[in-house]
C-alpha positions in Angstrom: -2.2 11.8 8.0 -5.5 10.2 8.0 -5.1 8.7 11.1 -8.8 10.1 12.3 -10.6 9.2 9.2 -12.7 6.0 8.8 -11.6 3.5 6.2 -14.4 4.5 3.5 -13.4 8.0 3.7 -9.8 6.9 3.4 -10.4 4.6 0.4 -12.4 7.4 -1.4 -9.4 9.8 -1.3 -6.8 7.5 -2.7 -9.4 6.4 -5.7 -9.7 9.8 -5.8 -6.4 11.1 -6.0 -6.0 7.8 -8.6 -8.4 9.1 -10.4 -7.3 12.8 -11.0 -3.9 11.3 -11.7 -5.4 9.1 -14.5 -7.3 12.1 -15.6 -4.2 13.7 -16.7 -3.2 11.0 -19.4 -5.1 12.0 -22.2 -3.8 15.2 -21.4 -0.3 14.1 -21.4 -1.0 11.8 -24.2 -1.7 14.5 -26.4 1.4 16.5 -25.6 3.4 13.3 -26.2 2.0 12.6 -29.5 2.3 16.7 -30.7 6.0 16.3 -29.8 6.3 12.8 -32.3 5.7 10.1 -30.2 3.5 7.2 -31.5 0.9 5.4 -29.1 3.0 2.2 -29.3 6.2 3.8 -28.4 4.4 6.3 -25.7 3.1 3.0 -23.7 6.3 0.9 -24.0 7.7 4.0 -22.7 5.5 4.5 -20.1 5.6 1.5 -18.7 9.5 0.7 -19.0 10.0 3.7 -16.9 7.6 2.7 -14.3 9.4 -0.1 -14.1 12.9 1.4 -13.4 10.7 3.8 -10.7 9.7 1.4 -8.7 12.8 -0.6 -9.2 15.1 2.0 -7.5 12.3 3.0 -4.8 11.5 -0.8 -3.7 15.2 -2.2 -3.6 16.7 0.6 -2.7 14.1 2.8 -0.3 11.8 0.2 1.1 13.4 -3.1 0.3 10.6 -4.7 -0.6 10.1 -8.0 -2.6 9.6 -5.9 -6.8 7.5 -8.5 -8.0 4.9 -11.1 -7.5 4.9 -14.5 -8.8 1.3 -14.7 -7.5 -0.7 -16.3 -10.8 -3.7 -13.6 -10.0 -1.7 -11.1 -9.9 -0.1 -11.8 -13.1 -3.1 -12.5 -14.5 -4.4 -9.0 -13.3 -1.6 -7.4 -14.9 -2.8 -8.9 -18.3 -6.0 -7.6 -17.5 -4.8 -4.0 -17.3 -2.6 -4.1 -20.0 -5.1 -5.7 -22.2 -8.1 -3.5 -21.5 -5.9 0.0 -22.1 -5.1 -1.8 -25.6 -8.5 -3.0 -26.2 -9.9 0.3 -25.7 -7.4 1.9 -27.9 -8.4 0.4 -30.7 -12.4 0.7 -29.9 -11.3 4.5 -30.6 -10.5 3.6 -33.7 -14.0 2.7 -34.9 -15.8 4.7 -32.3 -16.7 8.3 -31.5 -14.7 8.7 -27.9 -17.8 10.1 -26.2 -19.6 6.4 -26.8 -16.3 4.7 -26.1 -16.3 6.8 -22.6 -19.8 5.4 -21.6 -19.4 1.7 -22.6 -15.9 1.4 -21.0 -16.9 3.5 -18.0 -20.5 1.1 -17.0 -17.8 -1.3 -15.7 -18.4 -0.1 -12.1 -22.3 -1.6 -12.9 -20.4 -4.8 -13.8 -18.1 -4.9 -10.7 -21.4 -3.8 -8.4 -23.2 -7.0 -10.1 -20.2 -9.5 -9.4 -18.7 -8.6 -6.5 -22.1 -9.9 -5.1 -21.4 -13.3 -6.2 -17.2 -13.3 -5.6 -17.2 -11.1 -2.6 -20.1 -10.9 -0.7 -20.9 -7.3 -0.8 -23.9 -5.5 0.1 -25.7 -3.4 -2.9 -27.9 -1.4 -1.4 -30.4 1.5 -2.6 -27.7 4.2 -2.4 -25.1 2.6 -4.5 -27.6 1.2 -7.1 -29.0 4.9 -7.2 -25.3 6.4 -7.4 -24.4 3.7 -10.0 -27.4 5.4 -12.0 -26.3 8.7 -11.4 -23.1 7.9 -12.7 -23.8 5.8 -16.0 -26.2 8.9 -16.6 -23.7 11.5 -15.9 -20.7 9.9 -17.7 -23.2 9.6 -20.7 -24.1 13.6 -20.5 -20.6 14.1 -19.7 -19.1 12.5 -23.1 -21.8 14.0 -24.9 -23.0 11.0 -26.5 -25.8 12.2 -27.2 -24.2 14.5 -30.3 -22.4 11.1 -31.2 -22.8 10.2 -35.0 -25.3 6.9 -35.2 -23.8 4.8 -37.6 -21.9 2.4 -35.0 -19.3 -0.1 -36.1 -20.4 -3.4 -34.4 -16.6 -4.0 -34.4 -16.2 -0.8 -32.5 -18.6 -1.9 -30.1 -17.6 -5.0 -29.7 -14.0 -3.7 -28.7 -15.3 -1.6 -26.3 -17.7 -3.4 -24.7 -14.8 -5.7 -24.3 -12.6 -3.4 -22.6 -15.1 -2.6 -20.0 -15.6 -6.8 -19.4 -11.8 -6.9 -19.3 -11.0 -4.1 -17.0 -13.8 -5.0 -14.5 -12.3 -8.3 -13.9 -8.8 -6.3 -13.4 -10.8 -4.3 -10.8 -12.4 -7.6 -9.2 -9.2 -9.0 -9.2 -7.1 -6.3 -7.4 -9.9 -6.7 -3.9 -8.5 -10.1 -3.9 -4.8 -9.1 -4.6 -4.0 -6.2 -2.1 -4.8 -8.3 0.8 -1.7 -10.2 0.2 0.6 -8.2 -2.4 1.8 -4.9 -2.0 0.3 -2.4 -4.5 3.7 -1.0 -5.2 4.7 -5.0 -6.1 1.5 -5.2 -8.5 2.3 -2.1 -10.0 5.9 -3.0 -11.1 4.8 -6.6 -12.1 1.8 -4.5 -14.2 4.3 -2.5 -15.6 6.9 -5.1 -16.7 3.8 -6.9 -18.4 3.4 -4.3 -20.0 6.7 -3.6 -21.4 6.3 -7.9 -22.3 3.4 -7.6 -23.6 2.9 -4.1 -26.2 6.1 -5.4 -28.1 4.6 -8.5 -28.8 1.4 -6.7 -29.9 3.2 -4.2 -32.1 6.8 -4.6 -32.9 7.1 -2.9 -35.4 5.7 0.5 -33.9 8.0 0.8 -31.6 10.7 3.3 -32.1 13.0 4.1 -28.8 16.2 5.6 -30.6 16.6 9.4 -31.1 14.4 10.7 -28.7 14.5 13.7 -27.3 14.5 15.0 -24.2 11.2 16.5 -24.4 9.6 13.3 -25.1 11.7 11.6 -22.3 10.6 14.2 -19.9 6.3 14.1 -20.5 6.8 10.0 -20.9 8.4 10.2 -17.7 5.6 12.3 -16.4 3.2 9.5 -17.5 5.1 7.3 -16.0 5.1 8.6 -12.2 1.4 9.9 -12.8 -0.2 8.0 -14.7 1.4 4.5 -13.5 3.0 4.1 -10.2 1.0 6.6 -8.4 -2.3 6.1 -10.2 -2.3 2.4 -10.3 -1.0 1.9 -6.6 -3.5 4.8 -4.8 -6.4 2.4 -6.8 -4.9 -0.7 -5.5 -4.8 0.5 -2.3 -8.1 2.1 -2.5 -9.9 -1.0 -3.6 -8.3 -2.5 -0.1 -9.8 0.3 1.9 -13.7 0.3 0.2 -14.0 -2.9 -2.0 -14.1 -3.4 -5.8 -17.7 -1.7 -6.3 -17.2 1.4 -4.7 -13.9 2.2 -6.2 -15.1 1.7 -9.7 -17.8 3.6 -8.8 -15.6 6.5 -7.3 -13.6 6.4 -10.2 -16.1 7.3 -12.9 -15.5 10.5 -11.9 -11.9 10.4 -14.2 -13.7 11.4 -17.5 -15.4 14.6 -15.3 -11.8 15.5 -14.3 -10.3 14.8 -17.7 -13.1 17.6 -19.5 -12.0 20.0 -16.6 -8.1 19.9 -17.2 -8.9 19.9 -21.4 -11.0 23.2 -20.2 -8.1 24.7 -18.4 -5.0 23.7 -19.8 -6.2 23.1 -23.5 -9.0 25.8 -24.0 -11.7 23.0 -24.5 -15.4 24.5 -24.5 -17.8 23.2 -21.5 -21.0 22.9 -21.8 -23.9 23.3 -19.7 -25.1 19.4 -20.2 -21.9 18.5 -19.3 -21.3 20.3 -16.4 -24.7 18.8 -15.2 -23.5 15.5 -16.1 -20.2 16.2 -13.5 -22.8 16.7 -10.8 -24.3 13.7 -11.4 -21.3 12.1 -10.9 -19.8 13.7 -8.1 -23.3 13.0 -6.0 -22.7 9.6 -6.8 -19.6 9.5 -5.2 -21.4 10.8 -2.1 -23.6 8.3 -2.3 -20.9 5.8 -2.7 -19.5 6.9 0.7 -22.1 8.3 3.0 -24.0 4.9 4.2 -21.2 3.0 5.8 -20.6 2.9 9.4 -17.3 4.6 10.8 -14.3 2.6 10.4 -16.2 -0.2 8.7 -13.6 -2.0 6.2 -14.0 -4.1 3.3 -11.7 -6.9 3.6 
């Protein structure tokens, strides 16, 4: 299907469609919680179905190797898993709109080291569209209504989950050129199921669920884990580690949208102008390569 299409073009649509599927999880999140679900259980949930997904789809459709012994990419996975937690709990000392613009300057971070690891250029567009989008994201999240007695713990938490989750981004340019993205995501997602029990045991409740929980967990699952994580992975392949974090800033713009139409949520004008910062710095992300020029 995009057989025509140069590779930056084809990189930007799967971070794209990664990010309007990750878009939906607060979304989702909240459904899941209003029918009883606790976080804890929600991402064990999440996760454990992801795994059985992928599981059926890899050994059965593709017969492809399910996991990857690879150290980086285990590594990677604790990355992942670790920043989603880490952030979880800045939200517990922070107002979400400042939480939003310290976790989402990572793609600042990724432009900054993927200099040193990777070698890529940084040129005036993408140091203007990385701008463009710290300042939309912040107009976006409407920060600037954000009470201003900040818990240094809080900020330390997030600032944290943006350090953490930039290295999971810098990490997946050099994992998809020799893992598959669908064998990341199920060794992310059995990490995860590792790793949140050991975290919070004693959260975890998986007996008497009903089927209405099963079915929007499920839904987070397909959404918000195999598809979302594997069109990044395989986005960061197409246009490097910089560009896709940069791409994918645009996640909080499409998460205000959906709250507007599915949940009733009032837009403002400041943060409709903040979404247009953000979507030109996508353009800007994308517009000064040369056709068919790819990353890796």
């Amino acid at each position: 299907m995009f057989n025509n299409l140069s590779d930056r073009i084809i990189g930007a649509i799967y971070i794209t469609l990664s990010a309007f599927l990750y878009a939906s999880l607060p979304i989702l999140a909240k459904l899941a919680f209003q029918a009883g679900l606790d976080p804890s259980t929600a991402l064990f949930l999440r996760y454990g179905f992801a795994f059985v997904i992928l599981t059926i789809y890899l050994k059965l459709m593709r017969r492809e190797t399910l996991l990857s012994s690879s150290f980086l990419a285990i590594i990677q996975g604790f990355l992942l898993i670790s920043a989603g937690l880490v952030y979880f709990y800045a939200l517990h000392y922070l107002s979400a709109s400042l939480a939003t613009v310290i976790f989402f300057s990572h793609p600042v971070l990724v432009a900054i080291l993927a200099l040193f690891l990777y070698k890529e250029k940084c040129d005036l567009r993408l140091i203007l569209g990385l701008f463009l989008a710290i300042v939309g994201i912040f107009l976006v999240s409407d920060a600037g209504n954000s009470n201003l007695n900040i818990s240094l713990t809080g900020l330390l938490l997030a600032i944290s989950a943006c350090i953490i989750y930039a290295l999971y981004t810098l990490a997946g340019q050099k994992n998809v050129t020799q893992i598959s993205p669908l064998s990341l995501t199920a060794t992310f997602s059995l990490i995860g199921i590792i790793l949140i029990p050991i975290i919070s045991p004693s959260s975890i409740s998986i007996y008497s669920l009903s089927w209405q929980q099963l079915l929007i967990v499920f839904i987070m699952s397909l959404f918000n884990t195999v598809l979302a994580v594997s069109f990044f992975l395989k986005g960061i392949k197409k246009i490097g580690a910089s560009r896709a974090s940069l791409i994918s800033t645009m996640e909080p713009v499409i998460t205000l949208l959906l709250a507007f139409l599915i949940l009733g949520e009032v837009l403002t004008p400041i943060q409709l102008l903040g979404s247009s910062l953000v979507i030109i710095s996508i353009f800007l992300s994308i517009s000064d390569q040369q056709k068919g020029d790819n990353i890796l």
